[in-house]
C-alpha positions as a Markdown table, in Angstrom:
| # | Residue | x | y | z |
|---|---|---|---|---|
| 1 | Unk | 162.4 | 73.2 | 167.8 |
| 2 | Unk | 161.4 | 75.3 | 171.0 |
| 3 | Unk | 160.7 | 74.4 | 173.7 |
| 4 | Unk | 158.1 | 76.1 | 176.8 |
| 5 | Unk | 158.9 | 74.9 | 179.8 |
| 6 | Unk | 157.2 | 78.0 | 182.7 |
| 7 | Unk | 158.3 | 77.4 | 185.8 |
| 8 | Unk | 154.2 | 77.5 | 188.1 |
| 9 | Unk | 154.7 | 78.2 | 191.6 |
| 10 | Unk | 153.5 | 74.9 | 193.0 |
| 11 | Unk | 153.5 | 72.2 | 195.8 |
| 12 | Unk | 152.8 | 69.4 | 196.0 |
| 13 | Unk | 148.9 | 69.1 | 196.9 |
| 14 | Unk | 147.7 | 66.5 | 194.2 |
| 15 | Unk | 146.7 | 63.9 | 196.9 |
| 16 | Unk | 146.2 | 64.8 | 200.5 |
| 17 | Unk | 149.3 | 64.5 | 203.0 |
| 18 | Unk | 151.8 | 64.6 | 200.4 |
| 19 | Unk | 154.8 | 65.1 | 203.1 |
| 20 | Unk | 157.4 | 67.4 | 200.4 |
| 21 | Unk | 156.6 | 70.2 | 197.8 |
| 22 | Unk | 156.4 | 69.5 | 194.4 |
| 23 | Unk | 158.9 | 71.0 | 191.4 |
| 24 | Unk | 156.3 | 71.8 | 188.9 |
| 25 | Unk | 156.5 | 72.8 | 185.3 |
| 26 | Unk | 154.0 | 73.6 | 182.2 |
| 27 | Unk | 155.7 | 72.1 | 179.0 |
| 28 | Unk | 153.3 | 73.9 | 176.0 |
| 29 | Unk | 154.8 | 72.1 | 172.6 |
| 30 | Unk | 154.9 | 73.2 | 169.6 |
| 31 | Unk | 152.8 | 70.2 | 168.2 |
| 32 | Unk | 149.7 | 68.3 | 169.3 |
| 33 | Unk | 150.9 | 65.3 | 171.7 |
| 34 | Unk | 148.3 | 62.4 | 172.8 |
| 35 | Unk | 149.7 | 62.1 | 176.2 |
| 36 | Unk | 148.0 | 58.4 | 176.1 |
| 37 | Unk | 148.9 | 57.4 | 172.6 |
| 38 | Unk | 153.1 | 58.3 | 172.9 |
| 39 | Unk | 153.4 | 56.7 | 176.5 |
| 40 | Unk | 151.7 | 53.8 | 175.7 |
| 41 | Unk | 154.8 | 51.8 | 174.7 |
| 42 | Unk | 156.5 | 52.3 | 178.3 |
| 43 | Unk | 153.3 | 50.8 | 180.1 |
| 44 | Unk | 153.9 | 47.2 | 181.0 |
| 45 | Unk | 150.6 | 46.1 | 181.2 |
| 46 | Unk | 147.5 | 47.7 | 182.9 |
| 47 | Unk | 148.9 | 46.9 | 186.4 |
| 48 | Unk | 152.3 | 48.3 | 185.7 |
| 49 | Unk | 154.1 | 49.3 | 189.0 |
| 50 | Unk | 156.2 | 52.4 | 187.3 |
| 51 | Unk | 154.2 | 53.7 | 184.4 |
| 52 | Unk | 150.1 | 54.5 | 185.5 |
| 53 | Unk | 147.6 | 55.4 | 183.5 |
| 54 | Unk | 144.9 | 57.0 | 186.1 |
| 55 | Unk | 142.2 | 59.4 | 186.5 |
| 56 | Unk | 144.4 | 62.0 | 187.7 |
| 57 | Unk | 147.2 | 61.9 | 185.2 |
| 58 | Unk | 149.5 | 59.9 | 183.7 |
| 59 | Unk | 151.7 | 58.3 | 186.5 |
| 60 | Unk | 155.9 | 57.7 | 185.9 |
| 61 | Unk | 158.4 | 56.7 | 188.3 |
| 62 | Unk | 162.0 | 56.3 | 187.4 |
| 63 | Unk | 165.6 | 57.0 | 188.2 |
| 64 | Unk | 167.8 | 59.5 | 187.3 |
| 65 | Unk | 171.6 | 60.5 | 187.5 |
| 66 | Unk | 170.4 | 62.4 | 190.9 |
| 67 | Unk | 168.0 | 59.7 | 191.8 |
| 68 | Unk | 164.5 | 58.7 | 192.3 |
| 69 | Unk | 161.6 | 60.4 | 190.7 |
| 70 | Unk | 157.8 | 60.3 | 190.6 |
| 71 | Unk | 156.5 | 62.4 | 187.5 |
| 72 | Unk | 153.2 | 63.3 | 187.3 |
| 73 | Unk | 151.3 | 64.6 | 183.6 |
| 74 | Unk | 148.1 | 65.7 | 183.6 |
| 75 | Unk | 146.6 | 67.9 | 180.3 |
| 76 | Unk | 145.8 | 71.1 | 180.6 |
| 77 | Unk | 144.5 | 73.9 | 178.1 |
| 78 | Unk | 147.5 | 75.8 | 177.5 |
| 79 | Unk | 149.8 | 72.4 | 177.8 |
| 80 | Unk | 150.9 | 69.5 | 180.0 |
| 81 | Unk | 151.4 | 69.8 | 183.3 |
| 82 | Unk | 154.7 | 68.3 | 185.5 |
| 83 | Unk | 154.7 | 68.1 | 189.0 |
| 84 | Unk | 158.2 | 65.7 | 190.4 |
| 85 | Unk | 158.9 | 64.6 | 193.3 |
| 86 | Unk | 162.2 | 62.9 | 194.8 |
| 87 | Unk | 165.9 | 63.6 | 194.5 |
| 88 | Unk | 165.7 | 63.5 | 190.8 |
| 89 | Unk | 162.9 | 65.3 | 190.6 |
| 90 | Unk | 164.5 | 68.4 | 188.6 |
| 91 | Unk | 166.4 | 65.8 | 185.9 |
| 92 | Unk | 163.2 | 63.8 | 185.9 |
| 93 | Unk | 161.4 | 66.9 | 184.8 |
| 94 | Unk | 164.1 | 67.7 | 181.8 |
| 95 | Unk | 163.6 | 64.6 | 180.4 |
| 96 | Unk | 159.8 | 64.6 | 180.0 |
| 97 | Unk | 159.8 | 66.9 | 176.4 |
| 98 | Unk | 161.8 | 64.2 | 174.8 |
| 99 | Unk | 160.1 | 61.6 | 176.3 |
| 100 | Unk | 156.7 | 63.4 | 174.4 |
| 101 | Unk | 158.1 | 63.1 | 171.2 |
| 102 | Unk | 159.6 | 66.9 | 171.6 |
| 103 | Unk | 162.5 | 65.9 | 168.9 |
| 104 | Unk | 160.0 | 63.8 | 167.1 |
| 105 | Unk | 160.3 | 64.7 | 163.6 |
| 106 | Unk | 157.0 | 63.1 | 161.3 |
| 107 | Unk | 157.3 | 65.6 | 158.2 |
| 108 | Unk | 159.3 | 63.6 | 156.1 |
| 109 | Unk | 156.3 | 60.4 | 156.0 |
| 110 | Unk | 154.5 | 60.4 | 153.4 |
| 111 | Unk | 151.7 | 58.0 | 153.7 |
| 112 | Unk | 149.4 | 60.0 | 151.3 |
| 113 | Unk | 149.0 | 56.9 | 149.0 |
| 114 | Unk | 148.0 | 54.9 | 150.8 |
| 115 | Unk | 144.4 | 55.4 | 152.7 |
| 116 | Unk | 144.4 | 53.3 | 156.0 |
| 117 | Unk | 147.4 | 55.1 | 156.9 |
| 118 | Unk | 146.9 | 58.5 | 155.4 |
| 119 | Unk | 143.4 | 58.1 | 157.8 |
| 120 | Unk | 145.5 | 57.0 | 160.5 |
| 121 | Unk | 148.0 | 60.0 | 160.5 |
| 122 | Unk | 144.7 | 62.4 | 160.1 |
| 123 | Unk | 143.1 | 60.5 | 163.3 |
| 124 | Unk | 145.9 | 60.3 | 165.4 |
| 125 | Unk | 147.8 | 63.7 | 164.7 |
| 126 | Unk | 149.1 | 63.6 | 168.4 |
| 127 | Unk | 151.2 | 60.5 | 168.2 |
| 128 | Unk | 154.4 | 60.9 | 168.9 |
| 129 | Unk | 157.8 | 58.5 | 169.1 |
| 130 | Unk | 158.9 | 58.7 | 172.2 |
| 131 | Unk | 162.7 | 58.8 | 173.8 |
| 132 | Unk | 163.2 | 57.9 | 177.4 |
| 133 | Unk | 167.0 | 57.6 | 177.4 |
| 134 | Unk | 166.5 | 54.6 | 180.3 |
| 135 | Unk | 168.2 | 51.9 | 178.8 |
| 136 | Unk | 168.0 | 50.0 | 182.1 |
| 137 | Unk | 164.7 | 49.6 | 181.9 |
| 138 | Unk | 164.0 | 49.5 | 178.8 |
| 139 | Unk | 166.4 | 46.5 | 178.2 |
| 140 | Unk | 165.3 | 44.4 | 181.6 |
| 141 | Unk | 161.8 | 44.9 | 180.3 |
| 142 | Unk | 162.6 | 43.8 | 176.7 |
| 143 | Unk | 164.3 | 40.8 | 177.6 |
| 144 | Unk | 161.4 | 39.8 | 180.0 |
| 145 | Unk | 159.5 | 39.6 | 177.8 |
| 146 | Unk | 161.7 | 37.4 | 175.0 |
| 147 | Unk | 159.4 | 34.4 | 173.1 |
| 148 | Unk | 156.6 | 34.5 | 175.8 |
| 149 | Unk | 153.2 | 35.9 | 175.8 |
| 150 | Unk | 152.0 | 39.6 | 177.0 |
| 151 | Unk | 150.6 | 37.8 | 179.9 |
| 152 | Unk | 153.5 | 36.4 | 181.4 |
| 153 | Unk | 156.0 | 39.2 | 180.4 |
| 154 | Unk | 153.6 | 41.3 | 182.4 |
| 155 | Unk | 153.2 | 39.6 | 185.2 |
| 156 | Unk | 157.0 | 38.7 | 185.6 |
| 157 | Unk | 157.7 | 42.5 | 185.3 |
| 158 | Unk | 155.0 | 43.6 | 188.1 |
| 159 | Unk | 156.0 | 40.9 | 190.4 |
| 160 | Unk | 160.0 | 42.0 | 189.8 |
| 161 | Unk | 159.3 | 45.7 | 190.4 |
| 162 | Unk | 157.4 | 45.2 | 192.9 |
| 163 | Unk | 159.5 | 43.2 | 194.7 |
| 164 | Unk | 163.0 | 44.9 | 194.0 |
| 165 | Unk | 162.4 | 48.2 | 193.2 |
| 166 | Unk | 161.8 | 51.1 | 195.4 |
| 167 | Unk | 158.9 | 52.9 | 196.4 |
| 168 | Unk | 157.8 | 56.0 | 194.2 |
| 169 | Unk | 158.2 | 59.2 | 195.9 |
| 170 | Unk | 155.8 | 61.6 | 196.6 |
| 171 | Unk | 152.0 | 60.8 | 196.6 |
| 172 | Unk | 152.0 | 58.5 | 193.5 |
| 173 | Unk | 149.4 | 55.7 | 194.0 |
| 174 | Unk | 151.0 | 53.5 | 197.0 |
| 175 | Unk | 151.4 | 50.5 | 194.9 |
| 176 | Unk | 154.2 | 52.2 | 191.9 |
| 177 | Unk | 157.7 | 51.7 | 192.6 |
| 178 | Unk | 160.6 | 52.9 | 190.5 |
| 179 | Unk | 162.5 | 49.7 | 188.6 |
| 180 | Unk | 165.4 | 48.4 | 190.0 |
| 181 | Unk | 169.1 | 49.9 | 189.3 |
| 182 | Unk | 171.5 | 48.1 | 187.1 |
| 183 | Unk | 173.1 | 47.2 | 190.2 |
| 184 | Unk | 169.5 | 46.0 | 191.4 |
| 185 | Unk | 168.9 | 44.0 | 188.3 |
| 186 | Unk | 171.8 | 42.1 | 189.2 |
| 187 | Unk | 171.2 | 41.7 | 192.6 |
| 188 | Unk | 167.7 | 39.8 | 192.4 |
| 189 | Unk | 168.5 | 36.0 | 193.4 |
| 190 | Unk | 167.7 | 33.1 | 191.3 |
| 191 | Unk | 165.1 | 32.2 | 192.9 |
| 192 | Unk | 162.9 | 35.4 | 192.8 |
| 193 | Unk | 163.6 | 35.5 | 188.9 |
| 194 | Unk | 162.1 | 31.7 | 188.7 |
| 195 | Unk | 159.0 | 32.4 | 191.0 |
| 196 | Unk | 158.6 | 35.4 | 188.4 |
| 197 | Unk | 158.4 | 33.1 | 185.6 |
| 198 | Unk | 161.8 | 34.0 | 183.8 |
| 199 | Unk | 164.2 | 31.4 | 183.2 |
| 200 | Unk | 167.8 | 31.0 | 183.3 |
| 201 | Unk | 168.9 | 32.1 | 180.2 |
| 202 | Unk | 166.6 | 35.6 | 180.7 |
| 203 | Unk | 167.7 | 36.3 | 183.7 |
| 204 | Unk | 171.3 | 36.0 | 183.0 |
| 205 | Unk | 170.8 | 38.3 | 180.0 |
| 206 | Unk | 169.6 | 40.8 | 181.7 |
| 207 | Unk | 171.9 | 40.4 | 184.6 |
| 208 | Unk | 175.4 | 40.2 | 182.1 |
| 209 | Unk | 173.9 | 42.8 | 180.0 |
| 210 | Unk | 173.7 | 45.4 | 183.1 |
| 211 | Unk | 177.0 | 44.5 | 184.4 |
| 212 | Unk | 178.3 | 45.9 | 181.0 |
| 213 | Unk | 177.8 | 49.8 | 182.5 |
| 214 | Unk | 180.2 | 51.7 | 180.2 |
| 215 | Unk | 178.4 | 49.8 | 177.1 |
| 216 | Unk | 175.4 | 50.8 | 177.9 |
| 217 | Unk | 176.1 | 54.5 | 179.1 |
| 218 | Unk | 177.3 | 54.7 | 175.1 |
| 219 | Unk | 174.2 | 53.9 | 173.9 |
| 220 | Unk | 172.6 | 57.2 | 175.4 |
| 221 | Unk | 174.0 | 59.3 | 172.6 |
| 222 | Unk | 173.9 | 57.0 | 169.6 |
| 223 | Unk | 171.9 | 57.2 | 167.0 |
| 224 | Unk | 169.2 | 54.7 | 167.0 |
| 225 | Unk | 170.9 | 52.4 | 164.1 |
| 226 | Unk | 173.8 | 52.9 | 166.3 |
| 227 | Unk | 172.5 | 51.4 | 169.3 |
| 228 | Unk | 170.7 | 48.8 | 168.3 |
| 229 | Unk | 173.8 | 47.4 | 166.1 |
| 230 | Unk | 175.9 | 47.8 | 169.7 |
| 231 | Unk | 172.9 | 46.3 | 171.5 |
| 232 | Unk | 173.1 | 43.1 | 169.6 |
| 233 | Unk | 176.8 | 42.7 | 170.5 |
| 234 | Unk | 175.5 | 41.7 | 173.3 |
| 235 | Unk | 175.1 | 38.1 | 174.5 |
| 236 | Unk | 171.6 | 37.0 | 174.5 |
| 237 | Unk | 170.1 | 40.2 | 172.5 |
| 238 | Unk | 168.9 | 40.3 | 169.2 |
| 239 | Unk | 167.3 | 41.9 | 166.2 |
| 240 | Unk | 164.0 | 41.9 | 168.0 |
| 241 | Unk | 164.9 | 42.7 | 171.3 |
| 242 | Unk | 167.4 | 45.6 | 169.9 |
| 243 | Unk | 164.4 | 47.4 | 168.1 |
| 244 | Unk | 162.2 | 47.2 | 171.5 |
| 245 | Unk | 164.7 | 48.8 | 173.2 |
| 246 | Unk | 165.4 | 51.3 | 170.5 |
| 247 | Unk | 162.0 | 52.4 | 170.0 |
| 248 | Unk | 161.3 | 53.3 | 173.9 |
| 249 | Unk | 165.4 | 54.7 | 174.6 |
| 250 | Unk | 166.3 | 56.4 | 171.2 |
| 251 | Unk | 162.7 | 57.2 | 169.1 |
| 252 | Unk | 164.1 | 55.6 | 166.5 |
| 253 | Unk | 161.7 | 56.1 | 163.6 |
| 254 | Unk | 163.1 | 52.9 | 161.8 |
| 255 | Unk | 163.6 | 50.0 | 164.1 |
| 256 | Unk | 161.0 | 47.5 | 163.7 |
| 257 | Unk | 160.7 | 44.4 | 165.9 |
| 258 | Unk | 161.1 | 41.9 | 163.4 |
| 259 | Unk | 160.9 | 38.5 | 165.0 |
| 260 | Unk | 157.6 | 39.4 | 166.8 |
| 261 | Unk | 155.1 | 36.3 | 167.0 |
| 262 | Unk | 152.5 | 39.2 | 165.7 |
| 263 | Unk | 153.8 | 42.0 | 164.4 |
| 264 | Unk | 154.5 | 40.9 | 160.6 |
| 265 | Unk | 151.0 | 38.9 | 160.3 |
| 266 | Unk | 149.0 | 42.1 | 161.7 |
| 267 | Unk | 150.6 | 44.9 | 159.8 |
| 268 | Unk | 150.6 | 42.8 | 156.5 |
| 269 | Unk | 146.9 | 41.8 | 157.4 |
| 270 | Unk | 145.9 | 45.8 | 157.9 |
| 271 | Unk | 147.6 | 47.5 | 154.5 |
| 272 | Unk | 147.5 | 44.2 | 152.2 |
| 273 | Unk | 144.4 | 42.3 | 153.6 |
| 274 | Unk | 146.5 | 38.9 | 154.3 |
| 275 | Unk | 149.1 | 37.9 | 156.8 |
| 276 | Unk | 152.7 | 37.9 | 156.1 |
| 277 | Unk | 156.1 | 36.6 | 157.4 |
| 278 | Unk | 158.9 | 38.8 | 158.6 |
| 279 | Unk | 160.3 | 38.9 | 154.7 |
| 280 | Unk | 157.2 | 39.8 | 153.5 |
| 281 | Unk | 156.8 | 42.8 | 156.2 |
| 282 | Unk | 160.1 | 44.1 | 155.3 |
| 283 | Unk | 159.0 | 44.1 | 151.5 |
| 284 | Unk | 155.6 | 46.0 | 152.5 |
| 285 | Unk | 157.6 | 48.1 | 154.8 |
| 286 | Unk | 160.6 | 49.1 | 152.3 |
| 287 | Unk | 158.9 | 52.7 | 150.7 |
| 288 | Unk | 159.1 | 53.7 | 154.1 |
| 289 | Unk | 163.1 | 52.9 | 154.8 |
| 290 | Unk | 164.1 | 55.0 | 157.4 |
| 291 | Unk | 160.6 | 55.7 | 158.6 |
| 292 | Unk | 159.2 | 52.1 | 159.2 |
| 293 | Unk | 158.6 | 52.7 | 162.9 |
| 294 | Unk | 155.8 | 55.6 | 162.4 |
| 295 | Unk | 154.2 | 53.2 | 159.9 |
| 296 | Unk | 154.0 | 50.6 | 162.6 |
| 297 | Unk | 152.8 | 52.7 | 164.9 |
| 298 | Unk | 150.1 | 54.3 | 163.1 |
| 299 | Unk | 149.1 | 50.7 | 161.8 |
| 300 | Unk | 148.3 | 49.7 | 165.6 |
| 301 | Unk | 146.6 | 53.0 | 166.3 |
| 302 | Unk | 143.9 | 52.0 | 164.3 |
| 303 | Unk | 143.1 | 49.7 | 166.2 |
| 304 | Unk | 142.8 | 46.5 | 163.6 |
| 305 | Unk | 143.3 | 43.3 | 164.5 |
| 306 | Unk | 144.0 | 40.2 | 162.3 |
| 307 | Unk | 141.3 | 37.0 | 162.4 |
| 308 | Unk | 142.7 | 34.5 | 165.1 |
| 309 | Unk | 143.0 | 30.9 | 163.7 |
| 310 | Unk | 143.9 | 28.0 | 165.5 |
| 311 | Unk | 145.0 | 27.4 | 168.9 |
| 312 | Unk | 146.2 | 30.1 | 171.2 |
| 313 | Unk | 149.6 | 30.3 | 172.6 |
| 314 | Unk | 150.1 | 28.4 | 175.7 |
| 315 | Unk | 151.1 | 29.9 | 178.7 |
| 316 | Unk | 154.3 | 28.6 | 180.4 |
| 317 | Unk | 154.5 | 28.3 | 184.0 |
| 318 | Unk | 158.2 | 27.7 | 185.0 |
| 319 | Unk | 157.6 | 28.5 | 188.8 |
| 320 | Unk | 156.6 | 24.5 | 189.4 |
| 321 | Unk | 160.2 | 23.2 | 187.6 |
């Protein structure tokens, strides 16, 4: 596949008395990408700190080997523009095709039989897989948000980011900040991770599993069955958390988060009309092998929603305890 990438002489003017020019770049694909649709997955929430989703563009900070980075996307005509700023500004930029789905490979799904998702693919032919490489933040964000509701994982994220991680550089919107290193995950005292709402046995997976720096490095170039088998090696990560990761790091066309209080009872409900178990998702899901992950996603794209029955989930608070 190839790439476009034209340098645009640039600086950085995209909100007034930004102090240091811009590196700027038009990536032009080769396919349609929904710049919404494919980021969606690395947005914690609609207050997320590091991933915005404003007027002006789609918002990312993150770090790189060469440090910090605010990335800014907007869509233009002829492509997407990127405008960096920061030390890693020029790494942050590289890693934006991939992180569109640039490797993203849908011509092998065949999802002609079925209608829902043969309408789905039609509707949405923009949607990528995406593959951010940032298994930092894709694993502290993951573990977060382990058996509790969107609500708290959310929240606990925000409040962590905010506090620990740095702030974006550039002109981004003065309330993003870029997540915490591994080093910074590990850092964050007990106490900040209780008033955040994670407990004790969260918190320490997310600090032991940084601390394992080589293991994770590894993971980078893996394939995503790969990873997620090393992932779940380690202590406190498992078949669900693995395939969250996966999804966001690697692209992984397959992983599916098996496990998820929702996941198996909304997919079964859209393409068979009733809800099913995590066995009766991987029978659904099994014509797909190897391409479960786009099935997923397209499934959610459309938007349905299974009836609610019952009582909700309650909402822990651990911060009084």
């Amino acid at each position: 596949m190839t790439l476009s990438l034209d340098p645009v002489a640039a600086h950085a003017g995209a909100h007034a008395g930004a102090a240091a020019p811009a590196l700027e770049h038009e990536y032009r694909p080769e396919h349609e990408v929904d710049l919404l649709g494919t980021l969606h997955p690395h947005r914690r929430g609609r207050h997320d700190p590091a991933t915005v989703f404003a007027d002006d563009g789609v918002w990312l900070a993150f770090r790189t080997e060469e440090g910090a980075a605010t990335v800014r996307l907007t869509r233009r005509t002829s492509g997407i523009r990127m405008q960096a700023w920061g030390p890693g500004a020029g790494q942050a930029l590289d890693s934006i095709p991939a992180l569109l789905g640039a490797h993203d490979d849908w011509s092998e799904l065949d999802v002609s039989a079925h209608p829902l998702l043969a309408d789905a693919r039609h509707r949405h032919p923009g949607l990528r897989l995406t593959r951010s490489q940032r298994v930092t933040d894709a694993l502290a964000a993951a573990v977060i948000e382990q058996k509790i509701t969107s609500t708290e994982a959310f929240r606990a994220w925000r409040v962590l980011v905010t506090q620990h991680g740095d702030p974006a550089p550039g002109p981004a919107p003065h309330h993003m900040r870029v997540p915490p290193s591994a080093e910074g995950w590990r850092r964050i005292p007990s106490w900040d991770w209780h008033r955040a709402g994670v407990d004790p046995r969260r918190s320490r997976t997310v600090v032991e599993a940084t601390a394992r720096g080589s293991a994770l490095q590894r993971l980078v170039g893996r394939e995503g069955a790969d990873a997620r088998r090393l992932l779940e090696t380690f202590s406190g990560i498992g078949v669900w958390t693995s395939a969250e990761i996966v999804q966001r790091t690697h692209g992984d066309p397959d992983a599916v988060s098996f496990g998820d209080y929702h996941l198996s009872k909304t997919i079964g409900f859209a393409l068979v009309g009733e809800e099913l178990d995590d066995d009766g998702l991987a029978e659904l899901l099994e014509p797909w092998s190897g391409q479960r992950q786009r099935v997923v996603r397209l499934v959610l794209a459309t938007g349905i929603t299974r009836p609610r029955h019952g009582a909700r989930i309650t909402i822990q608070d651990h911060r009084g305890h």
